[in-house]
N, C-alpha and C positions, 0 to 999 in steps of 0.2 A: 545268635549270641554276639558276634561281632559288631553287629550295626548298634545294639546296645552300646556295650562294653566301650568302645572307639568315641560312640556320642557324646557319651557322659563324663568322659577322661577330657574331651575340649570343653565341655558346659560347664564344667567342672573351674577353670580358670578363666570363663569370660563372667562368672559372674563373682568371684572371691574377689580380682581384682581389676584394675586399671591401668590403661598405658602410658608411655612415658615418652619425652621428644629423643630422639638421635638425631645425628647425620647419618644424610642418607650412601655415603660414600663407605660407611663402615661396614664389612663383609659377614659380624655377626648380627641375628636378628637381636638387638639386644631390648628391642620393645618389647618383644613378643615375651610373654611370663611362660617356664617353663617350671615343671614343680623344684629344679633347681636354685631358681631364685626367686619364686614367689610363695614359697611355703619356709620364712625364716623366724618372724616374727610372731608375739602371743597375737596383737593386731590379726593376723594374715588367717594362722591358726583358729580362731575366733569364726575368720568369714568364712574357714572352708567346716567349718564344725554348724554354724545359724544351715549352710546350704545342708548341711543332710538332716536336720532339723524340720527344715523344711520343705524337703521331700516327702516325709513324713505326714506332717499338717496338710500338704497339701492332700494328700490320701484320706485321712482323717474327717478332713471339713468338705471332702466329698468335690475338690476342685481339680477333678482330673476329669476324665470322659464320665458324664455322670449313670450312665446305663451298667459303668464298671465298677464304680460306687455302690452305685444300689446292687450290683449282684454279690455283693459281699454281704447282704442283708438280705435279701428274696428267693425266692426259688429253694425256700429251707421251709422247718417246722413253724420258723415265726412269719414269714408274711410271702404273698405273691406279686407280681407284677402286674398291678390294676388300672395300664393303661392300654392293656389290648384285649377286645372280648374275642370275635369270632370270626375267622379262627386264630386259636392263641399264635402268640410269636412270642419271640424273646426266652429268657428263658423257663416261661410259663410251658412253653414246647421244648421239656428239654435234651429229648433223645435227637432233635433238628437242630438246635442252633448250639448243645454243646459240643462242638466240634473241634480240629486241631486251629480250624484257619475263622473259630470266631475270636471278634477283638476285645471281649472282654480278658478270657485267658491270655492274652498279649500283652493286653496294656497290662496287666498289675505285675506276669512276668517284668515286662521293663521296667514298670514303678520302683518293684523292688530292689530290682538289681542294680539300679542308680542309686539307690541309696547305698548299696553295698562297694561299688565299685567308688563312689568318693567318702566313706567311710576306707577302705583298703587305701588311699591316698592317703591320709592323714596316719596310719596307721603304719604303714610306712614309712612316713617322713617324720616322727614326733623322736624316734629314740638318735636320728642325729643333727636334731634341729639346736646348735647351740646357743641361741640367744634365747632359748625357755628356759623357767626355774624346773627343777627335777617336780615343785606340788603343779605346774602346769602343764608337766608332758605327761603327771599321771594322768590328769583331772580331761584333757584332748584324748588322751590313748584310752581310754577306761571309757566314756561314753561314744568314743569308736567302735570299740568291739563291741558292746552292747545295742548298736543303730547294724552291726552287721549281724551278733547273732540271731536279733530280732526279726529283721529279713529273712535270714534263711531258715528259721523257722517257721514263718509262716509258707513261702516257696515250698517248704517239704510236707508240711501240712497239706495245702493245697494239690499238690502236683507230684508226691512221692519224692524221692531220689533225685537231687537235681545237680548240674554242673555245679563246684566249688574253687572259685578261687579267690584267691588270697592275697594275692600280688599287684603292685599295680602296677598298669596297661600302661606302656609306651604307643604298643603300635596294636592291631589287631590280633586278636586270634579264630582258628577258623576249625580248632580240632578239640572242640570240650565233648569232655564223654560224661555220664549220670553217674554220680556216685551213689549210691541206696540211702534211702529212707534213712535207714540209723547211722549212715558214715555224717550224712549232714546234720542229725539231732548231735553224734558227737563232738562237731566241729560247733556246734551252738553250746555246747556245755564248756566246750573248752573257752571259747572266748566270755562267755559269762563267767566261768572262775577268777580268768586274771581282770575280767573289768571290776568284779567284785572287790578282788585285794586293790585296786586302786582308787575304784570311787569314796566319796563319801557321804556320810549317813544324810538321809531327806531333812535334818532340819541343820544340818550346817552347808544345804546350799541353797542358791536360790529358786524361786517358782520357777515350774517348768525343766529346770534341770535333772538330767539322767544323774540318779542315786544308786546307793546300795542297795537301798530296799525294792528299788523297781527291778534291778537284775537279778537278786535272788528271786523276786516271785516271778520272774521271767524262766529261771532255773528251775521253778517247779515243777512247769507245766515242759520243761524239754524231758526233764530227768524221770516221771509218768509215762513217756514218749518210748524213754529209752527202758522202760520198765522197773526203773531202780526206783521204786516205793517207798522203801526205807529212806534215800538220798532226797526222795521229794518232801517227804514228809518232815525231816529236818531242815530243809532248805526254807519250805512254807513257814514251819515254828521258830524259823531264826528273825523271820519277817513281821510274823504276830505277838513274837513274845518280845519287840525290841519298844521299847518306851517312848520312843518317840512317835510312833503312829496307834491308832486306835480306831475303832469304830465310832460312828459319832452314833448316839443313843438318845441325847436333847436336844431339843430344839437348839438351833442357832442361827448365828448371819443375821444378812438386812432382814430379815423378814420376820423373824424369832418370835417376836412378837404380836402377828396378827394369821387370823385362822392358817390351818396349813398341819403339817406333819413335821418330823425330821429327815421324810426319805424325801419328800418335794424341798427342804431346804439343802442336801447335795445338789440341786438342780437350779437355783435362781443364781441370776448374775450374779458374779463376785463372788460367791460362795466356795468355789471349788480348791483355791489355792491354800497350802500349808501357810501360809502368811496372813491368811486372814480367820486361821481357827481348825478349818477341816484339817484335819489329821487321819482321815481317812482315804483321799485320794496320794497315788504311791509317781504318779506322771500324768501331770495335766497340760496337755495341747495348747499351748498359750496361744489369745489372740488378745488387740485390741477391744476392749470392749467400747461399744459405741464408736466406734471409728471406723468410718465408710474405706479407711487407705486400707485397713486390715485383711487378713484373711478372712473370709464368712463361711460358715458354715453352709451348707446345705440341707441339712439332714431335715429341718423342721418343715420346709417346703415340699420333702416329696413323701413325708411319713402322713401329714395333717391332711385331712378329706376333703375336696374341691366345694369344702360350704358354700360356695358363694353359687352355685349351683342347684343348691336344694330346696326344691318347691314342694308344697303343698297346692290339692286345690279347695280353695277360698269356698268355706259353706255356704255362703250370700252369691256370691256371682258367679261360681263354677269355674273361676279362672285358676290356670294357674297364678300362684303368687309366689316370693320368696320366702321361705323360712327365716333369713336373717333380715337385721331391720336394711334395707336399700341394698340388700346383696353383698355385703361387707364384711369382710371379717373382724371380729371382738377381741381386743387384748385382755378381756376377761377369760376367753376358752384356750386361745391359743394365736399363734403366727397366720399368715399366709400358708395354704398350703394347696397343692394341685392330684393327693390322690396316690401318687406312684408308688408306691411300697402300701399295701393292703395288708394289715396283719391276717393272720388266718383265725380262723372261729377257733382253734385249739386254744391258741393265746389270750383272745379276746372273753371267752366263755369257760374254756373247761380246765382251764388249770388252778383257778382261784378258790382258795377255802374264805368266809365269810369274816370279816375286819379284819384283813389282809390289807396295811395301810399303802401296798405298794398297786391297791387297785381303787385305793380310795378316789373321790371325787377332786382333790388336789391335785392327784396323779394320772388317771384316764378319766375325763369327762364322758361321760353316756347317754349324755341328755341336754339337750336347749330349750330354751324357750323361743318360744315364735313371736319374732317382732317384727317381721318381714311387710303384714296385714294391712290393712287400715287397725285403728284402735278402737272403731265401732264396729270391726267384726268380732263375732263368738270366738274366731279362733285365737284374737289376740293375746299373747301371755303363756296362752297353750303350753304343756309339755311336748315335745316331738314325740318322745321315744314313752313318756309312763300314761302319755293322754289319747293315744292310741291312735294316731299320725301316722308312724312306720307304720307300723302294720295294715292300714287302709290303702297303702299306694304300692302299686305295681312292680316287681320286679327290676323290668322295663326300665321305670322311671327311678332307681337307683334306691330302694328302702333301703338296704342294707345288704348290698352287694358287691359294689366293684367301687366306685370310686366318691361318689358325693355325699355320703353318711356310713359312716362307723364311728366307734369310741375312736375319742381324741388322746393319743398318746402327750403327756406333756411336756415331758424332762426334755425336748427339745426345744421349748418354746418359754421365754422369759415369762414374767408374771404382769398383770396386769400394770400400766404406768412406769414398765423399765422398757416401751418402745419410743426413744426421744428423738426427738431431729435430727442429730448428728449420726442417728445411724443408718443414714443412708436411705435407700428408697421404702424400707420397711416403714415408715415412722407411723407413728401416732397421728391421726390428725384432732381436729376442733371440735369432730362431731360425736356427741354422747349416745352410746347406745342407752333405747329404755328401758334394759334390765342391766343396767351395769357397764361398766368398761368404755373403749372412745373404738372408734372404728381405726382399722387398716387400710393403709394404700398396700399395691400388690410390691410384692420384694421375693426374692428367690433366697436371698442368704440374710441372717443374721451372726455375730459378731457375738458369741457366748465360747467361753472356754469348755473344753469336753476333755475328759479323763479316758486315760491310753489303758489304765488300771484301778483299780479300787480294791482298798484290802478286803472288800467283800468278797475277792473272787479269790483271794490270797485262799480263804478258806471252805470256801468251794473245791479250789483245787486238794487239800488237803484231804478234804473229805472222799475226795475221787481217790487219792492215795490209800486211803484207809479202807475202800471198797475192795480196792483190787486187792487189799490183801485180807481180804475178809474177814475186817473185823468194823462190821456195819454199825454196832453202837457209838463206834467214835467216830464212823461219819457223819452217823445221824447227831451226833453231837455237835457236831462242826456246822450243820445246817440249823444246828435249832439255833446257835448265835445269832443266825440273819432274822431267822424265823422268829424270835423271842421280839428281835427288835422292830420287827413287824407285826408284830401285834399277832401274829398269825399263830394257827393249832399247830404244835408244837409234829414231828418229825419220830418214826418209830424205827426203828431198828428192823424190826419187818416191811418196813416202806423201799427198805433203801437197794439199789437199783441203780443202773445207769441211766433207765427212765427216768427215776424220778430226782436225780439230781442235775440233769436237760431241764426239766422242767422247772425244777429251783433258779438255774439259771436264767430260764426265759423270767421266773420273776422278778428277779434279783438285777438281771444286766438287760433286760431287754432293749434294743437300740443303742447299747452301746459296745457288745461284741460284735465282731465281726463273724454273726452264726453261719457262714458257709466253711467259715475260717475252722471253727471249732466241731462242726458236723464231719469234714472230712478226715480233718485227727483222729476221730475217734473211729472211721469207718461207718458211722451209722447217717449219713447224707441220704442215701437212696430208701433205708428203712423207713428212717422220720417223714421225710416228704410224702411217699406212698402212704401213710400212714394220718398225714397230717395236712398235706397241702394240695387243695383239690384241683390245680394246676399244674405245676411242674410236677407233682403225685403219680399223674398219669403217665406220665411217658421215662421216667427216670427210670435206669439201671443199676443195678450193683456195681457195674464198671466204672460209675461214673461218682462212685466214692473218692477218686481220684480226678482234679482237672488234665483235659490232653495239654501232652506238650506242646506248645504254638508252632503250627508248620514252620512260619518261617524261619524257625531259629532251627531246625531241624534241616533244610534246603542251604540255607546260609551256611553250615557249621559242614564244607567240605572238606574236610581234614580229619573226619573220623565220623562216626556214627553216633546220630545222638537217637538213642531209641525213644518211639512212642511208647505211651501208655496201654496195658492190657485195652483190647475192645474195643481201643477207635482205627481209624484208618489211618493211612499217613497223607 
């Protein structure tokens, strides 16, 4: 906890600001920024609020260790780790590698605690900063608390009961002990209350900015946690019933008007921001778009299937050939992608009821054409997946197994002709695919804004409230709004279940929760997977409903005892 805590408290001022000339005869350091005089101004206040911002984003767009990234997404009901077959590693093995001193659990313990630990700067330093206006120490303290309670929600999500504090670090400390599970959900309720009476409502500020409406529905899902149903349930309906957000139901955005759905236009560039129509997203992840200086995302390169990979062999010469035209990817289908995140067949096949537009062909591609050929072969044009392609070719050679062919998730991946030069190594090139689209250069990140929240899940979670207190037709009511707007067969009062509103959610948020995140809340991480994930399925335990806590911070923290978690070692 100290090597933390100590790091972030210096990163913290080398990167808000800059130094300044002395003499060097003078006995104090007066270069050096101390938070005494370099947190005075909105200016200053500004750059230490962008940095926890973007600690955040960098989490987000998946630009941290990215194996720690994707285990926020893998090793759950919705996908596996489809770059190790045999024998599994990572955490497809996950009674081996989830342990106290693996570095996934490490890194996002630190990830998050940096946020929290220059969040507690600002948070202390805003109520005697006298050169702010009283609406700008609310407007810095109020999306303080809310970048802390949001950490340590997820921390106790993950990891149970974890150190809190609150104060900020001068020097080290080396004696945090665990406060439980619910001391930290109340210490997340509490600072979501007061960021609440400070913030202001999502459309009197700008894109990207922590609102009202994102900490109450941040409030919901703590106040659920802490079992107070009632409290969630009003938290949620202060969010749905407030007029300035909505679900979006018609078409809209750049695309409006050409094939497409309304759940694929929450997804295409520029779409997402309250400033351009969506009233739907409640915090969205701001990046450059088209701008290689930006953050990039990652997500679309490790969820999309190593197409460029996948052969057929050729009925005339028995070669193999590619299935894409020259081995390339199509900004018709999707990004660049390499395979790494493998949704699981639950996701992929058994959870969809039939014109469910969140599985339409806009949304998960299922099928290609083969232009890989010559165009005087039979197989030219071919379907892969309805002309009976997959199914003739081996295991082995990747039908529909690990990593070079599965359905194409899309909402990661711009739409055709928004991959331009400027964005970096992704771009479009000159060369036209013959079914459509221009081919890709290879790229790891794209440059799309992605949502923290969506009021879709505002009522998801309502619906979860309405469960636990058993009264199932107003969940199921709560789920038919998503479901109505999806075209989809409406939701029964007999359906409803913590199963089946996991399952709403794999419809509704797929790829964009963080499903280890919300498996382990709920304590059902080791059921789902056994259940659902024929990799980390096998070896998961009920203990591991809980992440261990990272040795080191346990070794490090001699000044008192920081307990492990039930069932691992120390």
């Amino acid at each position: 906890m100290k090597k933390v805590l100590l790091s972030i408290y210096l990163l913290t001022f080398g990167t808000v600001l800059f130094s300044c000339k002395k003499s060097f005869l003078d006995e104090e350091p007066l270069s050096i920024y101390t938070p005494d005089n370099s947190l005075q101004t909105g200016a200053q206040f500004q750059q230490a609020i962008n940095n926890v911002y973007n600690g955040v984003r960098n989490i987000y767009m998946g630009n941290i260790n990215l194996d720690t990234y994707f285990g926020l997404y893998y090793a759950t009901d919705f996908a596996f780790n489809a770059t190790d077959y045999d024998p599994a590693a990572k955490l497809n093995a996950y009674k081996a590698t989830m342990v106290p001193s693996y570095f996934i659990p490490q890194n996002i313990w630190t990830a998050y605690y940096k946020i929290i630990t220059n969040a507690n700067l600002i948070i202390a330093r805003v109520p005697n900063a006298t050169q702010l206006a009283d609406a700008d120490k609310n407007s810095f303290l109020g999306q303080a608390l809310f970048f802390r309670a949001y950490s340590y929600k997820i921390l106790a999500n993950l990891f149970g009961g974890v150190p809190i504090e609150l104060n900020e670090l001068t020097e080290p400390r080396y004696d945090y002990v665990r406060a439980s599970r619910d001391e930290v959900y109340q210490q997340c309720k509490n600072d979501l209350q007061q960021a609440i009476g400070l913030l202001k409502n999502i459309n009197e500020v700008s894109d990207g900015t922590v609102n009202k409406q994102i900490a109450q529905h941040m409030l919901t899902e703590v106040l659920i946690s802490l079992k107070d149903y009632d409290g969630a349930i009003a938290s949620a309906s202060s969010v749905i019933g407030y007029s300035g957000v909505s679900l979006m139901t018609n078409r809209f955005g750049r695309r409006a008007t050409t094939p497409g759905d309304v759940y694929r236009d929450l997804f295409e560039y520029n779409n997402q921001n309250y400033s351009t129509g969506n009233h739907e997203g409640l915090l969205v992840i701001q990046t450059a778009l088209n701008n290689p200086a930006a953050v990039g995302d990652q997500t679309a390169w490790a969820i999309v299937p190593s197409l460029g990979g996948l052969r057929i062999t050729e009925t005339q010469s028995k070669a193999k050939q590619n299935v894409l035209y020259n081995g390339s990817f199509v900004d018709s289908i999707s990004s660049n992608g390499v395979g790494w995140i493998r949704p699981t067949s639950h996701f992929l096949y058994e959870i969809w009821t039939p014109g469910d537009i969140r599985n339409s062909s806009y949304n998960i591609v299922r099928d290609i054409r083969i232009s890989g050929v010559p165009k005087t072969s039979p197989d030219y044009g071919k379907w892969y997946v309805k002309d009976g392609y997959k199914d003739k070719t081996l295991p082995a050679d990747f039908r529909d197994t690990i990593r070079n062919f599965y359905p194409v998730i899309r909402k990661a991946s711009p739409s055709a002709g928004d991959f331009v030069a400027v964005a970096g190594p992704a771009v479009q090139t000159n060369l036209t695919n013959p079914f459509g689209g221009f081919l890709l250069n290879g790229a790891s990140k794209l440059f799309i804004q992605k949502y923290m929240a969506r009021l879709a899940e505002t009522y998801l979670l309502r619906a979860e409230a309405y469960l636990a207190k058993s009264q199932p037709q107003k969940a199921a009511d709560d789920i038919n709004v998503l479901r109505n707007r999806a075209n989809a067969t409406p939701a029964t009062a007999a359906e409803m279940n913590m199963d089946y509103i996991l399952d709403e959610r794999l419809r509704e948020l797929y790829l964009e929760e963080f499903r280890a995140v919300t498996l382990t809340r709920l304590g059902l991480l080791a059921d789902r997977d056994k259940r659902f994930n024929p990799k980390s399925g096998q070896s998961i335990e009920s203990f591991h409903n809980l992440w261990p806590i990272p040795s080191t911070e346990i070794t490090q923290n001699t000044g008192a005892e920081l307990k492990q978690n039930d069932g691992y070692s120390q």
